[in-house]
C-alpha positions in Angstrom: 0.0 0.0 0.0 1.2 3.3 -0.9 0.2 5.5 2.1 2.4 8.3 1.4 -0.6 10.1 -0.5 -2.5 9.7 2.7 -0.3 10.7 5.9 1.6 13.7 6.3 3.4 15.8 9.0 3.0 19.5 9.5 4.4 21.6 12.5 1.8 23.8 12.0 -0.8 20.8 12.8 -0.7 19.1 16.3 2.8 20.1 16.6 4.0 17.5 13.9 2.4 14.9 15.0 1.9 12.3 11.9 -1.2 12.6 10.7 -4.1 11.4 7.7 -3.6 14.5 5.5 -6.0 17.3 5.6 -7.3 16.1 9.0 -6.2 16.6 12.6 -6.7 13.1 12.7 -3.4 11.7 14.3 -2.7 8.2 12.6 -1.4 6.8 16.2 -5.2 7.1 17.1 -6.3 5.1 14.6 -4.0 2.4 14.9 -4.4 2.5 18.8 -8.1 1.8 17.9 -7.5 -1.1 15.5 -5.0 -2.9 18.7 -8.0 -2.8 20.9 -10.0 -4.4 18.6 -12.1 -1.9 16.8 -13.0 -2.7 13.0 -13.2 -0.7 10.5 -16.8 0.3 10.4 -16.3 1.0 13.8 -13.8 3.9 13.3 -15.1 5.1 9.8 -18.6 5.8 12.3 -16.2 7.5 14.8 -14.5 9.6 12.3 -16.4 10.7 9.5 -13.6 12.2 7.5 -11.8 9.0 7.1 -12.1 6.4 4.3 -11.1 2.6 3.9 -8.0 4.2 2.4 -6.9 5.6 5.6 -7.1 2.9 7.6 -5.0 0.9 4.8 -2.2 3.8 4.8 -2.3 3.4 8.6 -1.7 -0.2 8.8 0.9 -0.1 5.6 2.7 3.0 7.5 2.7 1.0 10.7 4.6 -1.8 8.5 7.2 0.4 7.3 7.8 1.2 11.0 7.7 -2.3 11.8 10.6 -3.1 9.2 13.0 -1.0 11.2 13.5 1.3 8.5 13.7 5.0 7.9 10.7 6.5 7.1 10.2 10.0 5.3 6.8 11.6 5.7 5.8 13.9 3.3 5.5 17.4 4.8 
């Protein structure tokens, strides 16, 4: 999954906290939400801005973590 398109980092928005882009949605909430369990309808309902897309970009971000390597975020 490419999530590049969909997470971004802006000091000017939560202090640089990554985040889906054009929301103030930080992508460490939604993946805390899909730990505990939560499916995807489930956080769609919660937040309204997001789409299946986001969710995907979180999970293929949190891979890229996961692999140990450096990862750029587009600002």
């Amino acid at each position: 999954m490419n999530w590049q398109p969909y997470i971004t980092t802006d000091p000017n928005v939560l202090h640089g906290t990554i985040c889906f882009a054009g929301t103030r949605i930080p992508v460490s909430v939604v993946l805390d939400n899909l730990a505990d369990g939560a499916t995807h309808s489930q956080i769609l309902a919660q937040y309204p801005t997001l789409r299946v897309e986001h969710l995907n970009a979180a999970l293929g971000f949190a891979a890229d973590l996961a692999r140990e390597r450096v990862v750029p975020t587009p600002a």
